[in-house]
C-alpha positions, -999 to +999 in steps of 0.1 A: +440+384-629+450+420-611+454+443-638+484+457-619+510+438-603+535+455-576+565+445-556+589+465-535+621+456-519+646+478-493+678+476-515+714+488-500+720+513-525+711+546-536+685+554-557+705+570-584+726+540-583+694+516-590+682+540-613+713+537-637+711+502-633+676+494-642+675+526-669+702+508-687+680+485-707+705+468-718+717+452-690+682+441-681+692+406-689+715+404-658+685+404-630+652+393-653+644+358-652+626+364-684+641+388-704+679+380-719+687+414-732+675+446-744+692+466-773+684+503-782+666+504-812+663+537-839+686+567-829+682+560-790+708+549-773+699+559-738+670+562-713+651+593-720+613+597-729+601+583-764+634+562-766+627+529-780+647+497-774+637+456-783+635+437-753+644+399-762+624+374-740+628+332-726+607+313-707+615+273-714+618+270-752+595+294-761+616+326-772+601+362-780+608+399-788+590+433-777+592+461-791+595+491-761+590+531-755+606+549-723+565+565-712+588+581-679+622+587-673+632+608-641+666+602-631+669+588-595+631+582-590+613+562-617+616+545-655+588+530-673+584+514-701+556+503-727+556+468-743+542+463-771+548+428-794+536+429-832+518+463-833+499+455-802+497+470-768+515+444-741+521+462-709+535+489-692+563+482-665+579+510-640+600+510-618+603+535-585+630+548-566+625+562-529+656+574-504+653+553-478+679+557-441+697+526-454+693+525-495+657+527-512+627+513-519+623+500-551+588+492-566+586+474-600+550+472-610+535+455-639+506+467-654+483+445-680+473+464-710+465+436-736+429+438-749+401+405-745+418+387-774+457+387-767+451+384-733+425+354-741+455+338-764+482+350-743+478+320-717+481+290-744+505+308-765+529+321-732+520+287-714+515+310-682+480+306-673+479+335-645+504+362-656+501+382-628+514+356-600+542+346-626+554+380-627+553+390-590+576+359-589+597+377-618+598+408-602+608+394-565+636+375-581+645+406-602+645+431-577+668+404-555+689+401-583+692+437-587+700+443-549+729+417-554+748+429-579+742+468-567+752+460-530+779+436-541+794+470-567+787+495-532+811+471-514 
C-alpha cells in the first residue's frame, strides 16, 4: 500500500468557503462516508494548531473513535489533522485549498503513519484489506460531497 493517498477535485466555491467547511470538524460527518461526527475535545473549540477534537468513525457494524490534533491550520489554504486511536499514531489527513478561475482545487490526502504491527492488525480488525484504495474512494465521495453542499449554499 502507497504510504500517501491524494485526491483533488475543481469545486465551485471559494477556498475560504471550503476552508470553513472542512476546518469545522464537526460537521465532518455531513460529507465522510466513514466518519459520523467530530466533537472538540479539552478547551478547543475551533480549528487552530494543537486543537484537539474526537473523530467518531462507521464502516458496516464496526464502530470506532480517534483521538485528533490540528498539525496545520492556515485559513483559506490548508488543515491537517493527526489521528491517533488508543495512544497510537493512525494517520495524518490534510486538506488543500488553491484559487482556481471558477472555485478551487481541493486535495485531501491521506497519509499512513501506523507502525508494522497496527498496520499488520489493522486489515482484520478494520475488515479493509488495502486502506489506501478504500480511502481514495472515501475521499472522491467526500470531496463530491463537500462540492454539493458548498455549491448548493453559493446558489
Amino acid at each position: 500500500m502507497d504510504k500517501s493517498v491524494s485526491v483533488n477535485r475543481e469545486i465551485n466555491a471559494s477556498a475560504e468557503t471550503l476552508w470553513s467547511m472542512v476546518s469545522d470538524v464537526t460537521r465532518m460527518g455531513e460529507w465522510s462516508p466513514e466518519t459520523t461526527g467530530c466533537t472538540w475535545a479539552g478547551d478547543s473549540n475551533e480549528p487552530v494548531l494543537n486543537a484537539r477534537f474526537k473523530g467518531t468513525n462507521a464502516r458496516g457494524k464496526r464502530t470506532w473513535s480517534t483521538s485528533c490534533t490540528v498539525i496545520e491550520c492556515e485559513p483559506s489554504k490548508s488543515f491537517a489533522f493527526h489521528v491517533s486511536v488508543f495512544g497510537i499514531s493512525v494517520a495524518d489527513w490534510s486538506y488543500r485549498f488553491e484559487p482556481t478561475e471558477t472555485g478551487s482545487s481541493v486535495t485531501e490526502t491521506f497519509t499512513d503513519r501506523r507502525g508494522w504491527l497496527p498496520l499488520k492488525l489493522g486489515g482484520p480488525i478494520s475488515g479493509v484489506a488495502d486502506r489506501g484504495e478504500h480511502n481514495r474512494a472515501g475521499m472522491a465521495a467526500t470531496l463530491d460531497a463537500l462540492a454539493t453542499v458548498a455549491e448548493t449554499a453559493a446558489t
